[in-house]
N, C-alpha and C positions, 0 to 999 in steps of 0.2 A: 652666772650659770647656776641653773637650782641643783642642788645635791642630788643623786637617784636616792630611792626608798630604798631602805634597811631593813631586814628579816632578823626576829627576835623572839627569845624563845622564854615561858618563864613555866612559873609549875605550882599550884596550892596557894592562891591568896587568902582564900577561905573569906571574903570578905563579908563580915556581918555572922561569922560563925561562933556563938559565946564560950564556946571551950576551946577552944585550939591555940588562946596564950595560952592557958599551962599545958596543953596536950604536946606541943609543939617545944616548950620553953621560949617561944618567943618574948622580946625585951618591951611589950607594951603593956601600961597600967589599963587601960580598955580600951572595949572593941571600936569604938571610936577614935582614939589617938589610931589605930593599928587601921583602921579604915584611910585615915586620910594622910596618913604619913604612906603607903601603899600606893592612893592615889596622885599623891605630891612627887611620888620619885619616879614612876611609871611616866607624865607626863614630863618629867625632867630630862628623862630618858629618850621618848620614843615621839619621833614628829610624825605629822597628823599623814603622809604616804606612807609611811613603814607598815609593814605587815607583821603583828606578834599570833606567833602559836604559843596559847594558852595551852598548858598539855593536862588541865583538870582540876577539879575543885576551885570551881572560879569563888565560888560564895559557900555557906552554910546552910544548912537547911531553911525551909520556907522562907526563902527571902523573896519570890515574886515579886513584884515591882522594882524593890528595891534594885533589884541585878538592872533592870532597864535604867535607874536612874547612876547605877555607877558605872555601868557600862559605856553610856551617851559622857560620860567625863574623861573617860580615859582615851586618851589620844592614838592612831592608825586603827587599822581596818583586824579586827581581833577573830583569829581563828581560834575557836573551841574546842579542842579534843574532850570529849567529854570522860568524867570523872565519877568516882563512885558517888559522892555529892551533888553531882550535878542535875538535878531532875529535867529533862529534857521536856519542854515542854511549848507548844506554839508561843507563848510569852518571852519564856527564857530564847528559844531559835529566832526568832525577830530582834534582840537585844545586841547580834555577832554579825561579820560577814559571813559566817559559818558554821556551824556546829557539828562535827565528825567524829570519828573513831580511827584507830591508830590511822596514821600519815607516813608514807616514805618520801623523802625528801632530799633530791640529787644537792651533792655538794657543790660550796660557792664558787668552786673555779672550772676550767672545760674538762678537766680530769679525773676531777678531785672526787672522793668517793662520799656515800649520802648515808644518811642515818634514817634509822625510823624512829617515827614520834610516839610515845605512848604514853598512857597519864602511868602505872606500875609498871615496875619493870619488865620487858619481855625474856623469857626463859631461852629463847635464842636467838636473841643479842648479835647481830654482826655476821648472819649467814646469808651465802649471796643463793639467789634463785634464779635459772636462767629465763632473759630477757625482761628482767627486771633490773630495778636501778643497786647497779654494784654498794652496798652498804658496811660500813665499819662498825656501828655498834646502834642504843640504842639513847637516845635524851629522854628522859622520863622525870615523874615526880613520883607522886603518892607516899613516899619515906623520909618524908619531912628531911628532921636532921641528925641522918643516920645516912651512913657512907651507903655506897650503889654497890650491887653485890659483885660484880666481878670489874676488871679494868673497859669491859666493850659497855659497861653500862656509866651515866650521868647525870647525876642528879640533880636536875633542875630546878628543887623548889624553892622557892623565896629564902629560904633558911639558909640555904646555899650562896643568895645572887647579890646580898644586900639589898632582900627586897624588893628589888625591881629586875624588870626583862633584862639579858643579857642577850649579845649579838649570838645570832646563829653562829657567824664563823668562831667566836672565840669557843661556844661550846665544845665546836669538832676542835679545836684546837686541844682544847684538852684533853676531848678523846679520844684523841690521835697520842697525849703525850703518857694519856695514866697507859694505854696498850703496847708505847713503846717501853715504859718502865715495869708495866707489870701489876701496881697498882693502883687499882679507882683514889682517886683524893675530893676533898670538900674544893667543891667551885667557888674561888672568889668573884667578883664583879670587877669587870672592869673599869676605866672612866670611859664615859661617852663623846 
């Protein structure tokens, strides 16, 4: 019986971006090793039904094609939230099943409350709107690795995940648990 597809969420690859080792303090000697060790654990991670929301900065500036040819490598159907990085463009939008702006996104169980996606943090984080999807807080990037500003925020970026997409639900798991303790923490990755 085949597995159902998995929702995954990741934040800031910046792939092909020449400053973001040292801006980021990321552990690669170049953008090369940091391109495909990114691509190696991404496809380790995520099979070809899974659905990943990107939540921004997929690549570095003018990368044009290149985003098509890393994108055609990385494994499920890749939702975009775009990013301050991200130049939106008929090239880049052809490369996604999607390319959007913030996302609310009902949680994984029939109760369970949903988060909104955004590439920075939202300033209000975890308010419910009526007849909207009741939300806890918010998964976001753009703040590398530097902790989320309050407990309703989750930082999702790479720096965070070990590199690669992390399941939606373990996200809201977490913040579910920095909101019952009070504070935001660094997201590990979990195994897949």
């Amino acid at each position: 019986m085949p597995t159902p597809p998995r929702t995954w969420v990741v934040s800031d690859t910046h792939f092909g971006h020449p400053n973001i080792i040292r801006h980021a303090e990321r552990p690669f000697r170049t953008i090369g090793e940091m391109d495909e060790t990114l691509v190696t654990n991404w496809n380790e991670t995520v099979r070809e039904g899974d659905t990943v929301y990107h939540l921004g900065d997929f690549s570095g500036p003018a990368m044009n094609r290149r985003i098509e040819r890393i994108a055609e490598r990385l494994h499920g159907r890749i939702v975009l939230i775009a990013g301050n990085h991200d130049r939106v463009t008929p090239r880049m939008t052809a490369a996604f099943t999607r390319v959007t702006g913030l996302q609310r996104l009902p949680g994984p169980g029939r109760d369970a409350p949903g988060v909104v996606l955004s590439h920075a943090p939202l300033y209000n984080a975890g308010t419910d709107e009526p007849g909207r999807i009741t939300v806890i807080g918010n998964l976001h990037g753009h703040i590398h690795q530097r902790t989320s500003p309050t407990p309703r925020h989750c930082n999702v970026c790479v720096e965070h995940t070990g590199y690669r997409p992390i399941r939606l639900e373990e996200a809201i798991k977490r913040l579910t648990e920095q909101i019952r303790t009070g504070r935001p923490r660094t997201l590990k990755a979990q195994p897949h």
